[in-house]
C-alpha positions as a printed NumPy array, in Angstrom:
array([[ 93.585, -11.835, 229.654],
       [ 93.178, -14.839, 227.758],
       [ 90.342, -17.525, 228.581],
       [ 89.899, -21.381, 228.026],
       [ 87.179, -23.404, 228.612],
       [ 87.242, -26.915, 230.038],
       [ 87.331, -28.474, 226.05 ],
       [ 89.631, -26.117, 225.203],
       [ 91.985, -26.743, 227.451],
       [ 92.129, -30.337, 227.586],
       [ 92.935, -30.022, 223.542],
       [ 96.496, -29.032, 225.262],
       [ 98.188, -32.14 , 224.295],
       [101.666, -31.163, 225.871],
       [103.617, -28.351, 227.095],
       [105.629, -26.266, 225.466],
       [109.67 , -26.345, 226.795],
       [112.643, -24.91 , 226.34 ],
       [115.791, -25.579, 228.834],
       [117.636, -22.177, 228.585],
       [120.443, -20.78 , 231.188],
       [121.464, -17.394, 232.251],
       [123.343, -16.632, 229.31 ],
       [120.606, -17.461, 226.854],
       [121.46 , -20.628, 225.546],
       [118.959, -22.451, 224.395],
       [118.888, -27.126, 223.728],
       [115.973, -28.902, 223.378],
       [116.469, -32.22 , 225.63 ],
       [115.168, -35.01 , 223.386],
       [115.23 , -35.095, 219.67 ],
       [112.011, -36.464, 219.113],
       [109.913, -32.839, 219.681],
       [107.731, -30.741, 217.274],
       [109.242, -27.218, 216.815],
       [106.765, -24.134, 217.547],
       [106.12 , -20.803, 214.552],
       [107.601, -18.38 , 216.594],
       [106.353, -14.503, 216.621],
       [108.361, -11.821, 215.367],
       [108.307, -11.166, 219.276],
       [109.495, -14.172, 220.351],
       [112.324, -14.287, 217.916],
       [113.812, -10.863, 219.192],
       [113.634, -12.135, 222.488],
       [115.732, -15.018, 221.393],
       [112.98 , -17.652, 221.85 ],
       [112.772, -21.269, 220.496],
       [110.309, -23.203, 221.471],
       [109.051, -27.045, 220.956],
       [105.678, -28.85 , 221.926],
       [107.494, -31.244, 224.067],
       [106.024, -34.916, 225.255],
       [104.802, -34.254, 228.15 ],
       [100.698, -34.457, 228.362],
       [ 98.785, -32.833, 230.988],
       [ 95.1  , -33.063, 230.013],
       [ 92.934, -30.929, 231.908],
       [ 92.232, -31.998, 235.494],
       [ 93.569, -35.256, 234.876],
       [ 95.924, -37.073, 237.289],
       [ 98.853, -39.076, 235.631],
       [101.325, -40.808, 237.954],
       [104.891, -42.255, 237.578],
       [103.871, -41.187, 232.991],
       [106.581, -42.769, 231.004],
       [107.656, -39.944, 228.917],
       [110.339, -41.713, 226.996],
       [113.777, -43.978, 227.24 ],
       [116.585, -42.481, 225.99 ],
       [120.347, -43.788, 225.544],
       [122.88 , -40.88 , 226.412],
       [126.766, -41.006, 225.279],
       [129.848, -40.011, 227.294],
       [129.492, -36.563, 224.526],
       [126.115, -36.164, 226.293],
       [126.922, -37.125, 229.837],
       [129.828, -34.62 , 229.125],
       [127.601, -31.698, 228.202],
       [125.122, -32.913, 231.33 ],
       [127.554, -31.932, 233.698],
       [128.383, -28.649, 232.383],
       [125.022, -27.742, 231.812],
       [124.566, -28.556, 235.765],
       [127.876, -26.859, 236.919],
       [126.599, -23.745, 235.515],
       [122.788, -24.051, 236.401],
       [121.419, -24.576, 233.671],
       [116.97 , -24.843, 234.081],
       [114.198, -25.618, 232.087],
       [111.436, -23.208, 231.349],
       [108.248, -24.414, 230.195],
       [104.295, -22.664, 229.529],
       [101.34 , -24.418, 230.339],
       [ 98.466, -22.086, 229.169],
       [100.482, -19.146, 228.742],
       [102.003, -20.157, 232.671],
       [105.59 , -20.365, 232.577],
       [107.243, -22.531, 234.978],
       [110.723, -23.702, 235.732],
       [113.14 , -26.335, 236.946],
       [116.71 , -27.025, 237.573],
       [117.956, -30.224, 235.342],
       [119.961, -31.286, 237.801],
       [122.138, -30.938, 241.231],
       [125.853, -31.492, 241.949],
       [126.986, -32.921, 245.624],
       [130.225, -31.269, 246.665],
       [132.125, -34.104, 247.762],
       [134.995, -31.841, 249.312],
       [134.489, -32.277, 253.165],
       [135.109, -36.157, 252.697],
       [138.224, -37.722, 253.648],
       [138.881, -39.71 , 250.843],
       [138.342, -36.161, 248.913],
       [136.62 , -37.082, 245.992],
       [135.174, -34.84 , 243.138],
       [132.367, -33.614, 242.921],
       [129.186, -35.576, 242.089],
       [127.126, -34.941, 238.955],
       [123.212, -36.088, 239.319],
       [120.834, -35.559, 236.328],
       [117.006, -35.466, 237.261],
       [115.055, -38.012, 235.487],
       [111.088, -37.54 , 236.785],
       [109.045, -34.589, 236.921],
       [106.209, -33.894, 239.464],
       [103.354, -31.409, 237.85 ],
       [101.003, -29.264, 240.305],
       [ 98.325, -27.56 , 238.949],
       [ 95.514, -25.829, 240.377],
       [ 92.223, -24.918, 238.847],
       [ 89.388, -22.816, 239.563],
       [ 86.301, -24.108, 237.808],
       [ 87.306, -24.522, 234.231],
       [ 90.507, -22.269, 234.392],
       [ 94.002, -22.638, 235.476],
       [ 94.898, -20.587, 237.931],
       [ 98.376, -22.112, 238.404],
       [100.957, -24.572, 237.817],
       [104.778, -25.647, 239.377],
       [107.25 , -28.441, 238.193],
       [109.618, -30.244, 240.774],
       [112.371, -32.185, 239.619],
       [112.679, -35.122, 242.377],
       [115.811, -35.433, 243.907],
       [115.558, -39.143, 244.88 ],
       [114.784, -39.984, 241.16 ],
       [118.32 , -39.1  , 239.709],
       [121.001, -40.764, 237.954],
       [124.864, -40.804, 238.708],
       [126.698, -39.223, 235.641],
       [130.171, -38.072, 237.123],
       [131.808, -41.136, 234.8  ],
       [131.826, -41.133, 231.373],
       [130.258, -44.454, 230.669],
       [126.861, -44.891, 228.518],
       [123.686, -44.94 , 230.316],
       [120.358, -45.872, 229.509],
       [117.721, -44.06 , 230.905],
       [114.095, -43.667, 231.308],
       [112.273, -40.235, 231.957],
       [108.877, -40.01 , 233.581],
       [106.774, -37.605, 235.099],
       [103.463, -37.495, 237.063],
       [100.992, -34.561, 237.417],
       [ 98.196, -33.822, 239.946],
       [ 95.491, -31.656, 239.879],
       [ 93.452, -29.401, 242.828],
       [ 91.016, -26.925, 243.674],
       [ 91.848, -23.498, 244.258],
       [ 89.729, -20.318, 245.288],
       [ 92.427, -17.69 , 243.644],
       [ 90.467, -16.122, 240.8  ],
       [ 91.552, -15.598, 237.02 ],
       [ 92.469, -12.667, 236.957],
       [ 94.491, -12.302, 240.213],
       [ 97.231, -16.06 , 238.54 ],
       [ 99.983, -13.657, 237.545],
       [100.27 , -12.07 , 241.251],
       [102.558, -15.166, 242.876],
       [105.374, -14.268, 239.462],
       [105.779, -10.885, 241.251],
       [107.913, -12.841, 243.892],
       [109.627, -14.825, 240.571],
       [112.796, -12.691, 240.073],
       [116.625, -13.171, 240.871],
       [116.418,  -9.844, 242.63 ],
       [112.884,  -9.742, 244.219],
       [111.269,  -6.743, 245.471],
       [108.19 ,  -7.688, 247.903],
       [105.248,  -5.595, 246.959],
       [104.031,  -4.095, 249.967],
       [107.665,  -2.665, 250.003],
       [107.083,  -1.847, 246.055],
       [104.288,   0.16 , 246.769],
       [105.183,   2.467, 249.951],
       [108.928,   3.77 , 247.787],
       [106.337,   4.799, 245.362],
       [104.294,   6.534, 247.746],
       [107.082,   8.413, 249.698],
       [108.718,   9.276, 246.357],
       [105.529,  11.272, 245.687],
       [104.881,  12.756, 249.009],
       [108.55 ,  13.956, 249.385],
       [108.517,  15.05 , 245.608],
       [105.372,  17.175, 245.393],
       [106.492,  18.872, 248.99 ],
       [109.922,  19.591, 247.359],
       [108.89 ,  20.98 , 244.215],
       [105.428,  23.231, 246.163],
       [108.251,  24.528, 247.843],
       [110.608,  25.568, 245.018],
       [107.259,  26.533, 242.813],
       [106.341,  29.128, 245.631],
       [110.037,  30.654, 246.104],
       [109.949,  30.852, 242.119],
       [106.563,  32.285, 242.042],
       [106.958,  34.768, 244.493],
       [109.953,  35.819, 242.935],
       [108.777,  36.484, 239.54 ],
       [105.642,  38.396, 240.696],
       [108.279,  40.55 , 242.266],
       [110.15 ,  41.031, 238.977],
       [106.591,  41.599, 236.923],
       [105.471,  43.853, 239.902],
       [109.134,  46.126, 239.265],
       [107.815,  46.149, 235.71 ],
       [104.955,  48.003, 236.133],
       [105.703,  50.042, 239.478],
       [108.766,  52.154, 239.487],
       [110.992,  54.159, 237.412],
       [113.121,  53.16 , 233.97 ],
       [116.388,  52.341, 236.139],
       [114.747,  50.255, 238.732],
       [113.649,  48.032, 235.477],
       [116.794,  47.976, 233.915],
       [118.185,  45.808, 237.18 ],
       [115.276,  42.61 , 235.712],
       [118.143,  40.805, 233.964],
       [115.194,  38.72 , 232.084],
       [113.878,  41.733, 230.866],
       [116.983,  42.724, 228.926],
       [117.67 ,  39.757, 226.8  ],
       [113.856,  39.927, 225.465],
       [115.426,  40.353, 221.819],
       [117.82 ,  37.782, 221.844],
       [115.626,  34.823, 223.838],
       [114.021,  33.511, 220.691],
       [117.21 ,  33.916, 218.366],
       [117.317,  30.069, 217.148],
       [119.821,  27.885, 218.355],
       [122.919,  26.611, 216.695],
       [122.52 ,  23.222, 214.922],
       [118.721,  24.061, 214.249],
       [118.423,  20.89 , 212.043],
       [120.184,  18.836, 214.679],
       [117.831,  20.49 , 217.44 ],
       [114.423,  20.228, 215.364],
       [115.108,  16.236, 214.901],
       [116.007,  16.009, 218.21 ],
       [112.764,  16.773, 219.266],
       [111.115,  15.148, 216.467],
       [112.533,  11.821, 218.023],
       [111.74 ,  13.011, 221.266],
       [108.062,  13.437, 220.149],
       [107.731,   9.906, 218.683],
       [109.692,   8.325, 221.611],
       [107.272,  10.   , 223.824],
       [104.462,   9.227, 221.765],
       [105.86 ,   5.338, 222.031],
       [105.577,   4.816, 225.323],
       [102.14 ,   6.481, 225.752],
       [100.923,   3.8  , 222.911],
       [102.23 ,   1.104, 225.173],
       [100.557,   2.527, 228.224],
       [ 97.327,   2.275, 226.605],
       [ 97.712,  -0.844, 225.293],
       [ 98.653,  -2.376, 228.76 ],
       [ 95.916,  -0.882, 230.436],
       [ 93.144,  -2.201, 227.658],
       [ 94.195,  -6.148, 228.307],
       [ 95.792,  -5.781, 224.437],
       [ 99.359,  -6.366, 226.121],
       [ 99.412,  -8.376, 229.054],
       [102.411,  -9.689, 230.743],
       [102.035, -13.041, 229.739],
       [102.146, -13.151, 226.484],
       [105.477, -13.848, 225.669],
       [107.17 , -11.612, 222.791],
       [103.696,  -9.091, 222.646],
       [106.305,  -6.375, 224.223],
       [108.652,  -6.605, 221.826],
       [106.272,  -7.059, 218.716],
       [104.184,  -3.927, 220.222],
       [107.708,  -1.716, 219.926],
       [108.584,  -2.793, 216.389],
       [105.193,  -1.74 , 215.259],
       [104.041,   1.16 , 217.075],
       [107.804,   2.587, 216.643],
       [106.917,   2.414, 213.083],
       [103.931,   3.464, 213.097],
       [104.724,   6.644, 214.886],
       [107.527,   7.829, 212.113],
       [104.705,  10.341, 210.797],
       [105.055,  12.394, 214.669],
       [108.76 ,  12.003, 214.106],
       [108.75 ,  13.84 , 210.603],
       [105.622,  16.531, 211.05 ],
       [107.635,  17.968, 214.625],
       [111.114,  18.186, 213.203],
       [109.761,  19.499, 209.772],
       [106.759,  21.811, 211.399],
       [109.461,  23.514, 214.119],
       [112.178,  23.657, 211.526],
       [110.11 ,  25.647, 208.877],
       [108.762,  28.414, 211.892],
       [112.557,  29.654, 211.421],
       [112.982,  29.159, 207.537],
       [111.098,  28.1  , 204.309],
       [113.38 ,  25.708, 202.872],
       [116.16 ,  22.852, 204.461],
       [113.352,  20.765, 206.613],
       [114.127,  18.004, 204.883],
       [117.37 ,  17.619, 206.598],
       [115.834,  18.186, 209.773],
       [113.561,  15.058, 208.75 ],
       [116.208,  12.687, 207.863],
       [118.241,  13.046, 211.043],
       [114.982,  12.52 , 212.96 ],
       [114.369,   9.366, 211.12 ],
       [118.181,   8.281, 211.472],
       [119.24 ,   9.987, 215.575],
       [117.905,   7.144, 217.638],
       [117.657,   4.296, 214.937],
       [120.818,   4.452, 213.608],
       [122.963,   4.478, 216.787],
       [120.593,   1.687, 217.924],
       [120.917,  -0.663, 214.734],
       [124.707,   0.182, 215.371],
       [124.5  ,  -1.51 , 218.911],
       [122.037,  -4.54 , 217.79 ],
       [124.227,  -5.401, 214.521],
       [127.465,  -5.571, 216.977],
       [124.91 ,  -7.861, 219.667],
       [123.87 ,  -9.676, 216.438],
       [127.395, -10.757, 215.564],
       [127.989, -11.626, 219.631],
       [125.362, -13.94 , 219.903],
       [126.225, -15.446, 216.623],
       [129.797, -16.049, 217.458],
       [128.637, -17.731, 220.709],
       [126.253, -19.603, 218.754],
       [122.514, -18.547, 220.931],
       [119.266, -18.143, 220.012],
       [119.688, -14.726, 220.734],
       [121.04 , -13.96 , 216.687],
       [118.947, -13.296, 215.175],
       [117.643, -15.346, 211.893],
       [118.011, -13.43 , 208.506],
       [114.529, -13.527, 207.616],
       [113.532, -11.851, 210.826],
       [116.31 ,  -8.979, 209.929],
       [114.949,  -9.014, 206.29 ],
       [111.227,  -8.676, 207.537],
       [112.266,  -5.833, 209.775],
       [114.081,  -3.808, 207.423],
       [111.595,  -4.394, 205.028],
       [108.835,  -3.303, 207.295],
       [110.765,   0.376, 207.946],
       [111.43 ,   0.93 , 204.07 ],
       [108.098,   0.516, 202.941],
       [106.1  ,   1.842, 206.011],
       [108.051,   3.608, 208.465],
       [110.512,   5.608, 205.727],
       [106.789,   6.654, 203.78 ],
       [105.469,   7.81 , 207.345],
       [109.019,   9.941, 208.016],
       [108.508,  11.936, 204.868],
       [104.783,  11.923, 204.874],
       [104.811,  13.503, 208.678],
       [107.618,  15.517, 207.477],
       [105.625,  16.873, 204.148],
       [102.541,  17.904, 206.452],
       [104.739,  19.592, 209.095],
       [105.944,  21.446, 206.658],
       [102.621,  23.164, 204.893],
       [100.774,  23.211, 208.183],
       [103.362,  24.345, 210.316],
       [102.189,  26.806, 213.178],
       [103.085,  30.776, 213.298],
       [106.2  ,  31.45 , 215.615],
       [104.203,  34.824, 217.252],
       [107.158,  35.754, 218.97 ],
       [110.167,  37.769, 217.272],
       [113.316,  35.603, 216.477],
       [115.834,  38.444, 216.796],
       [115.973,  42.204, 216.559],
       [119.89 ,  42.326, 216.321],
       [122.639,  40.557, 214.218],
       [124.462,  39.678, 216.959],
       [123.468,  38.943, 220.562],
       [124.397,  40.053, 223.761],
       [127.389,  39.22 , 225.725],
       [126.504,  37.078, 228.371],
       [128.126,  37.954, 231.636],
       [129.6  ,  35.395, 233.952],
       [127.101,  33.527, 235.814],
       [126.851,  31.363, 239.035],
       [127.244,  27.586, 238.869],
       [123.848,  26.353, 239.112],
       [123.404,  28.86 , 235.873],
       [126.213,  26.823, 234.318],
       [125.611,  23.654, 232.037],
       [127.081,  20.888, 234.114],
       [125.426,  22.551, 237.434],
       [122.132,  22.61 , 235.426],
       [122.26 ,  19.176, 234.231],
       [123.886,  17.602, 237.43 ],
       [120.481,  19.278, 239.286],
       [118.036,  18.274, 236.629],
       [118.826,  15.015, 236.374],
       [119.443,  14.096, 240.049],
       [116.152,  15.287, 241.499],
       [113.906,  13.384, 238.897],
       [115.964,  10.118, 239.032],
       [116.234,  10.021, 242.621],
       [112.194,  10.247, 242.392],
       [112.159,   7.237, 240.336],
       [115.256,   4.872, 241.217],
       [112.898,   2.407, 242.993],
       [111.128,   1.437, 240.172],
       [114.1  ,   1.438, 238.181],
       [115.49 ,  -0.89 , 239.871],
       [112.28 ,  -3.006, 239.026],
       [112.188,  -2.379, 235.791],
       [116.023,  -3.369, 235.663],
       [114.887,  -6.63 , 237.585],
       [112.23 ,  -7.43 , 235.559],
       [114.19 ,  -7.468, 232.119],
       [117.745,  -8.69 , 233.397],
       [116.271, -10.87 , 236.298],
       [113.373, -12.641, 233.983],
       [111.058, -10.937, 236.456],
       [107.278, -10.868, 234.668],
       [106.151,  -7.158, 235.292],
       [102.656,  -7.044, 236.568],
       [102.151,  -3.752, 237.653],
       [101.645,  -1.115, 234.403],
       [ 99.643,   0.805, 236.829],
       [102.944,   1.969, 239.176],
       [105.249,   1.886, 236.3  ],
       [102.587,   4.514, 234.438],
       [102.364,   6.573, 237.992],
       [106.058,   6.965, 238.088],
       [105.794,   7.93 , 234.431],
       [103.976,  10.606, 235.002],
       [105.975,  11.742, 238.417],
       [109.216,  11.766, 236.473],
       [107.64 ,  13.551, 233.688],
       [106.228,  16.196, 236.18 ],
       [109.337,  16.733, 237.962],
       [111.663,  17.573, 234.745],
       [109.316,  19.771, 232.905],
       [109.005,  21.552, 236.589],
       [112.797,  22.113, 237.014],
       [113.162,  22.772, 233.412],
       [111.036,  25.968, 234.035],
       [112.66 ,  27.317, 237.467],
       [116.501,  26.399, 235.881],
       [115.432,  28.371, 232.661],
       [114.212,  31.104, 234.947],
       [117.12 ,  30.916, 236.779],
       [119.163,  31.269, 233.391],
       [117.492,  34.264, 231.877],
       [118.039,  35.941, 235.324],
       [121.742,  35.89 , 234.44 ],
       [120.982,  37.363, 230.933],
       [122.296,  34.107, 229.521],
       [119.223,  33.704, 226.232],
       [120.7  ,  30.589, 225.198],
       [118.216,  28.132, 226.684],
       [117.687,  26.234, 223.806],
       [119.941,  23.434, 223.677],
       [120.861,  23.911, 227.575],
       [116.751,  23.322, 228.422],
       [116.564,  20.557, 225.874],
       [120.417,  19.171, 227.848],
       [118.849,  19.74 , 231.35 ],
       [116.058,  16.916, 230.936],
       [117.914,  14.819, 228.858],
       [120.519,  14.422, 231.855],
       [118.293,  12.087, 233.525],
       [118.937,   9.141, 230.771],
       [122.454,  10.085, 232.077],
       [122.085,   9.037, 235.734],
       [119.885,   5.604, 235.016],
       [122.792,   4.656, 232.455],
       [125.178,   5.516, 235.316],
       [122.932,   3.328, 237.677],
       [123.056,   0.284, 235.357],
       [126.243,   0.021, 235.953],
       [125.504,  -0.12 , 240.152],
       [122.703,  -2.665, 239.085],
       [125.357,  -4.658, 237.137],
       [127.519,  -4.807, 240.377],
       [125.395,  -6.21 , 242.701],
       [123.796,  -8.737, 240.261],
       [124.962, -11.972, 239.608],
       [125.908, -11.07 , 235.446],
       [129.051, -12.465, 234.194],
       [130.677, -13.254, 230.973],
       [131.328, -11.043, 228.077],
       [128.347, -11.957, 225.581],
       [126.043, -10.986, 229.171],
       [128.159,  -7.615, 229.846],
       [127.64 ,  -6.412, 225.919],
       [124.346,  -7.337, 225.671],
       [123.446,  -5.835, 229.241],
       [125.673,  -2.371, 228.483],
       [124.435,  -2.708, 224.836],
       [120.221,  -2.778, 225.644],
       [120.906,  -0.425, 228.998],
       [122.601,   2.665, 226.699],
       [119.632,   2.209, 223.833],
       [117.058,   2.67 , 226.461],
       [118.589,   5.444, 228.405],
       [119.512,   7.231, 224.886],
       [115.701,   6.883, 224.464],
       [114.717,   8.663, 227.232],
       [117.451,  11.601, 227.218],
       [115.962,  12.604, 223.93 ],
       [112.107,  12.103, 225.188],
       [112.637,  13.945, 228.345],
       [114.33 ,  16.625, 226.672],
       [112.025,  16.974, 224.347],
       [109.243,  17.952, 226.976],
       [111.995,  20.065, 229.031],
       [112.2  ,  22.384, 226.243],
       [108.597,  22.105, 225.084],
       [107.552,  22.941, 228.886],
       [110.587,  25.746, 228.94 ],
       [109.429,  27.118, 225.267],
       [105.63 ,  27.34 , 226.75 ],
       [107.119,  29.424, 230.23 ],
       [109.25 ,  31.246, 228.005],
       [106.409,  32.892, 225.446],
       [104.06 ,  33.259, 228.468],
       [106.809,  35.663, 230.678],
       [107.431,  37.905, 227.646],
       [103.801,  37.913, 226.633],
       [103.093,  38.965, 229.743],
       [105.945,  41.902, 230.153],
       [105.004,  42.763, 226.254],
       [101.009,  43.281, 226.939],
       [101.763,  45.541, 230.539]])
């Protein structure tokens, strides 16, 4: 959280505005405003803002302010109106506060006899409320007055004058509590209480579900462990587990592929840990406007070195020479689809003329950030993986050619597998997607890292335990290829929250084509993102289950 004295923050000379609608668009209102250095952060959101006229000094009351007198055209009354028709707002931020307003209001004139159109009123004064505690704003709301508008349904010149007054009073809500009212600020708001009780029943009903399935799976493999030790040679030969034991570490097919798969897995994962941290240390707070997206860019880069040492260190278990394939698809699996989808958005928003095209220093400064750091961190991850790679104890195959595998059942089968390991962990977590869906289509501010971080953890939890009773499951059948199907099994859950997007895009109020890309666009990039993270740790948590079994059948 950031803090201002009293003389600090009556140095705020004026607010910084932007009038911005649903689609992105961005116009600054007068011409006579100072433009504002924009962070990297701010850019990629598709900021731009100005120190506007308006001056609120500290606990100062200003009534009926002249902010300036401007003569509009019939090309500006013109724009007016369709700025209005399609509800267009202003946003502003007062001391890192943002705050909004509607420009103006239309009058359906439709019930009337005489059946006139429609009537076009622009707002032309601004009322301020602030409240303070002590020496620190706590918050602040602008209302655009309805009974201080002009007529602009004709296209004639007009002349007009804006003002604005502000007042100032005492509150008792404390500093750190200012951001709790922005919780209710969303186009599809989700009350807290509410919020917080999904969360809780999603972890009541999930840790009863999977207690139960551990103790049928535990009980069953003591059983099969028990047979191994008590009992004659053809009672053991019945443990279908038992019998693939020279096959089940044969490496997969595609082992480059597979090793920077979960080298990108690794740094995803390592990603979104970073940003947990950072949240919960007050270095990102929700307020500060482009931090998010700033924090990505660099961490993401940052983290290129656990990209190249797990793809290179896994890949060189199974041979001495070819890792540095398996490093340059894990620098290239998730970045390069992704650049794919942001150049096409790129070209989008520049065809529709927004602020969300990005400028092409900003596109210089970013590639030039990943060539000369995060490129130098791939291959320096990569070289280390490589000459400190661990021992792979276990035997990768005793035969040229594996075992057939007999037909199996169809929760043994790929789809079954996937369609159960993806449905149990998303349906654990759907709640809070939804939020999280809210809070970057529906220009919700997220305040709660805390839940977000809890579910986290659940969803984490609840693939790596599935991942070990469906590879158990698998083995039973003598099927040893659990490889690519553990690594598939967690990865379907990125499946069902891209498939939920596009429920979330039906009952939202999105429209237009430059919205739909961009919405389709973002929603794939971050659901590709977590496919390969969680199936990273379903094969990492299916790999640990695995070694331990046979361990245990080889040391009895």
């Amino acid at each position: 959280m950031k803090c201002h004295s009293a003389s600090q923050v009556s140095t705020l000379a004026s607010t910084e505005t932007v009038a911005s609608n649903k689609n992105g668009r961005t116009h600054n209102p007068f011409d006579k405003v100072l433009p504002k250095k924009e962070s990297l952060g701010e850019v990629l959101n598709g900021d731009r803002l100005t120190n506007s006229l308006y001056m609120l000094k500290f606990k100062l009351d200003n009534t009926d302010a002249a902010l300036c007198q401007k003569k509009i055209n019939q090309n500006d009354i013109a724009k007016f109106r369709n700025a209005i028709a399609m509800d267009y707002y202003f946003q502003m931020y007062y001391d890192d506060l943002p705050l909004w307003g509607f420009i103006g209001k239309v009058e359906d004139n439709s019930w009337s006899m005489d059946g006139k159109a429609p009537t076009y009123f622009l707002f032309k004064h601004i009322q301020f409320n602030a409240l303070h505690n002590n020496n620190q704003i706590i918050e602040i709301h602008a209302f655009s007055d309805p009974n201080s508008a002009v007529d602009i349904t004709d296209d004639v010149d007009l002349d007009i004058t804006f003002t604005y007054s502000v007042f100032w009073n005492e509150t008792s809500t404390l500093f750190k509590s200012r951001m709790n009212r922005y919780l209710r600020a969303s186009l599809l708001p989700v009350h807290q209480k509410i919020h917080w009780f999904s969360c809780v029943n999603s972890v009541v009903i999930i840790v009863l579900l999977l207690g139960l399935l551990a103790f049928l799976f535990m009980q069953n493999l003591r059983n099969d462990l028990r047979r191994n030790t008590v009992g004659d040679e053809e009672e053991n030969k019945e443990i279908g587990w038992k019998c693939i034991q020279n096959d089940v570490f044969r490496c997969p097919l595609s082992m480059p592929l597979f090793c920077a798969a979960l080298g990108t897995g690794a740094q995803l994962l390592t990603l979104v840990l970073v940003l947990f941290a950072l949240a919960f240390t007050g270095i990102l707070y929700p307020q500060s406007r482009g931090a998010l997206s700033t924090s990505i860019i660099i961490v993401y880069t940052l983290t290129s070195a656990v990209a190249g040492y797990t793809s290179a260190s896994f890949y060189s278990q199974f041979a001495k020479t070819g890792w540095e394939r398996s490093v340059f698809l894990a620098g290239t699996l998730f970045l390069g689809p992704f650049i794919f989808i942001a150049f096409t958005l790129n070209l989008v928003a520049a065809y529709f003329g927004t602020t969300a095209a990005l400028p092409f220093g900003t596109i210089f400064v970013l590639v030039f950030v990943h060539m000369v750091i995060g490129i130098p961190l791939l291959a320096l991850g990569g070289l280390r993986g490589c000459n400190f790679r661990p021992e792979f104890q276990e035997s990768h195959t005793n035969r040229k050619f594996s075992r057939e595998v007999p037909p199996s059942i169809w929760y043994c089968r790929i789809p079954g597998q996937m369609f159960i390991a993806g449905l149990l962990p998303f349906s654990a977590i759907v709640m809070e997607l939804h939020q999280l869906y809210a809070s970057i289509w529906g220009y919700k501010i997220f305040t709660l890292p805390g839940i977000l971080f809890i579910t986290f953890m659940i969803l984490v939890l609840v693939t790596a335990v599935l991942s070990i009773l469906l590879t158990y499951f698998q083995l039973t059948v003598e099927d040893p290829d659990w490889w690519w199907r553990s690594f598939l099994r967690g990865g379907s859950v990125g499946i069902f929250m891209f498939l939920y997007s596009f429920y979330f895009y039906s009952k939202s109020s999105m429209s237009g084509f430059m919205q739909t890309v961009f919405y389709f666009g973002y929603s794939a990039s971050m659901c590709y993102a977590f496919f390969l993270m969680l199936g990273t740790v379903s094969f990492y948590t299916s790999l640990t289950f695995v070694r331990r079994i046979y361990h245990t059948v080889k040391s009895e």
